[in-house]
C-alpha positions in Angstrom: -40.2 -173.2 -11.3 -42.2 -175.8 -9.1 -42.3 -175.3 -5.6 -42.4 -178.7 -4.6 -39.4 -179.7 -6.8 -37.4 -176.9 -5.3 -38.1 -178.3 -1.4 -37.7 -182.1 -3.5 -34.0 -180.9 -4.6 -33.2 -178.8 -1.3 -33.9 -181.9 0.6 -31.3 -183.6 -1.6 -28.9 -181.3 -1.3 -29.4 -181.2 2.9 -28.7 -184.6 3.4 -26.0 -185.0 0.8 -24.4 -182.3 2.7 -25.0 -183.7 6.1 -24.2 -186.9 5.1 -20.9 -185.3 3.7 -20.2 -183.7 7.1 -20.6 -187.0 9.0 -18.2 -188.6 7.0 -15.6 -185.9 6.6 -12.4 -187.4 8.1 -12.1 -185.6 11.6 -9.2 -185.4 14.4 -11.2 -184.9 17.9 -14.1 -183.9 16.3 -12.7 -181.4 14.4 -12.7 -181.9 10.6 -9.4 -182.3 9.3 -10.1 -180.2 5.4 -11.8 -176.4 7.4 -12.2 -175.6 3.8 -14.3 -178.3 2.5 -16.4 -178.3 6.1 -17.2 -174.6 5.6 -18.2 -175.5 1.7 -20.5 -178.0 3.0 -22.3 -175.5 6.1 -22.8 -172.8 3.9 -24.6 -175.2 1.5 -26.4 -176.4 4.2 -27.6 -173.2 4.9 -28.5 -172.3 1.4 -30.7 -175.4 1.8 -32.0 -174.7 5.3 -33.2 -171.3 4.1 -35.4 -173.0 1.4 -36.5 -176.0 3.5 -37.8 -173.7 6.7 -40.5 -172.0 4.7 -42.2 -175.8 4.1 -44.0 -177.8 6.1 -42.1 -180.7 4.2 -38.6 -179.2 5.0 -39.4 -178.6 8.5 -40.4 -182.5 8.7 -37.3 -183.3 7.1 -35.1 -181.2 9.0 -36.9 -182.4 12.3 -36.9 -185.8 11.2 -33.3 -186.1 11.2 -33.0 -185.4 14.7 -33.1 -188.8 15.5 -30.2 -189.8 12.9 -27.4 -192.3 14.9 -24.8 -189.3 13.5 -24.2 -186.6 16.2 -22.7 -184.1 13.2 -26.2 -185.0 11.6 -28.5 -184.6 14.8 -26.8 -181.6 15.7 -27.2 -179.6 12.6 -30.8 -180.7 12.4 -31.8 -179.8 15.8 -29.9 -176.1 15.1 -31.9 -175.4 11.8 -35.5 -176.7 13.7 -35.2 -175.0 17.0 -37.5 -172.4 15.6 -40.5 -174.4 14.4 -39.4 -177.3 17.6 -38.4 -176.0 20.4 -39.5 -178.7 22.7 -37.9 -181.9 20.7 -34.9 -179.5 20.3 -33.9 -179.1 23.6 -34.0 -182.9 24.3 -32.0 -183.4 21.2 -29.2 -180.9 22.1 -29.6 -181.3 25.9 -28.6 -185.1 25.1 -25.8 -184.1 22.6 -24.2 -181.7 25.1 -24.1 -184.0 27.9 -23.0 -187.0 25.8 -18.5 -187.1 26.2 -19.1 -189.0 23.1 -20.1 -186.5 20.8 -16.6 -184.8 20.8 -16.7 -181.2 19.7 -20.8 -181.5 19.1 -21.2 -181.8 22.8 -19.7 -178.4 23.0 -21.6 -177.0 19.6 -25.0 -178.5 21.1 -24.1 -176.4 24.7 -23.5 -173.1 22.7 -26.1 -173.6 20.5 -28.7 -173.8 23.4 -27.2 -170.9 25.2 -27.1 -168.4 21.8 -30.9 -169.5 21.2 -31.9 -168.5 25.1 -29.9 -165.3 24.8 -31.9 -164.7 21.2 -28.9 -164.2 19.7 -28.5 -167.4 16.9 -29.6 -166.4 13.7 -30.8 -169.2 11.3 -31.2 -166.0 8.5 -27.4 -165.3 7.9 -26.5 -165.6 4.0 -23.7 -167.5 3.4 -21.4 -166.4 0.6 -22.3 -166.5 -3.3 -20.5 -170.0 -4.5 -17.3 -169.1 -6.4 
């Protein structure tokens, strides 16, 4: 199979799913269907895990730190701490501080403090699809 059409259709898929995400009907930030929210972050991942290993999914994730979406931002800035550390912390810095951002204010705070403590892992496996 072609690598470039497999970054070309994991890029897809990554923003379809984000784009889901930011539009999932939520109650105080907190998506009201759990179920189809963690359908849509493990396909994230399964897309994040392709789109790290190219220097065209890295620009794509990164790029999508500056999306008006704080669901979008912050899953972007998660997946590209590792390759952009710097832009990161701004990102997530502003998320966490911003009352606005509802539950990603608190995601964005954790997500900074895991990283520093070297304990988030952008390798887990999320399940087979069933």
């Amino acid at each position: 199979m072609d690598e470039l059409a497999d970054v070309d259709r994991a890029i897809a898929r990554y923003t379809a799913a984000l784009t889901a995400m930011a539009e999932l009907p939520s109650r105080a930030g907190v998506a009201e269907s759990p179920r189809r929210w963690n359908r849509l972050v493990n396909e994230l991942q399964r897309q994040q895990l392709i789109l790290r290993e190219s220097p065209v999914g890295q620009q794509t994730i990164s790029a999508l730190m500056d999306d008006p979406r704080p669901v979008v931002r912050e899953w972007a800035a998660g997946h590209a701490l590792f390759w952009a550390e710097a832009k990161v912390r701004s990102v997530l810095e502003a998320l966490r501080d911003d009352p606005a951002a509802g539950v990603g204010s608190v995601n964005a705070k954790y997500t900074l403090i895991e990283f520093d403590l070297g304990r988030l892992n952008p390798s887990w496996e999320p399940p087979a699809r069933g």
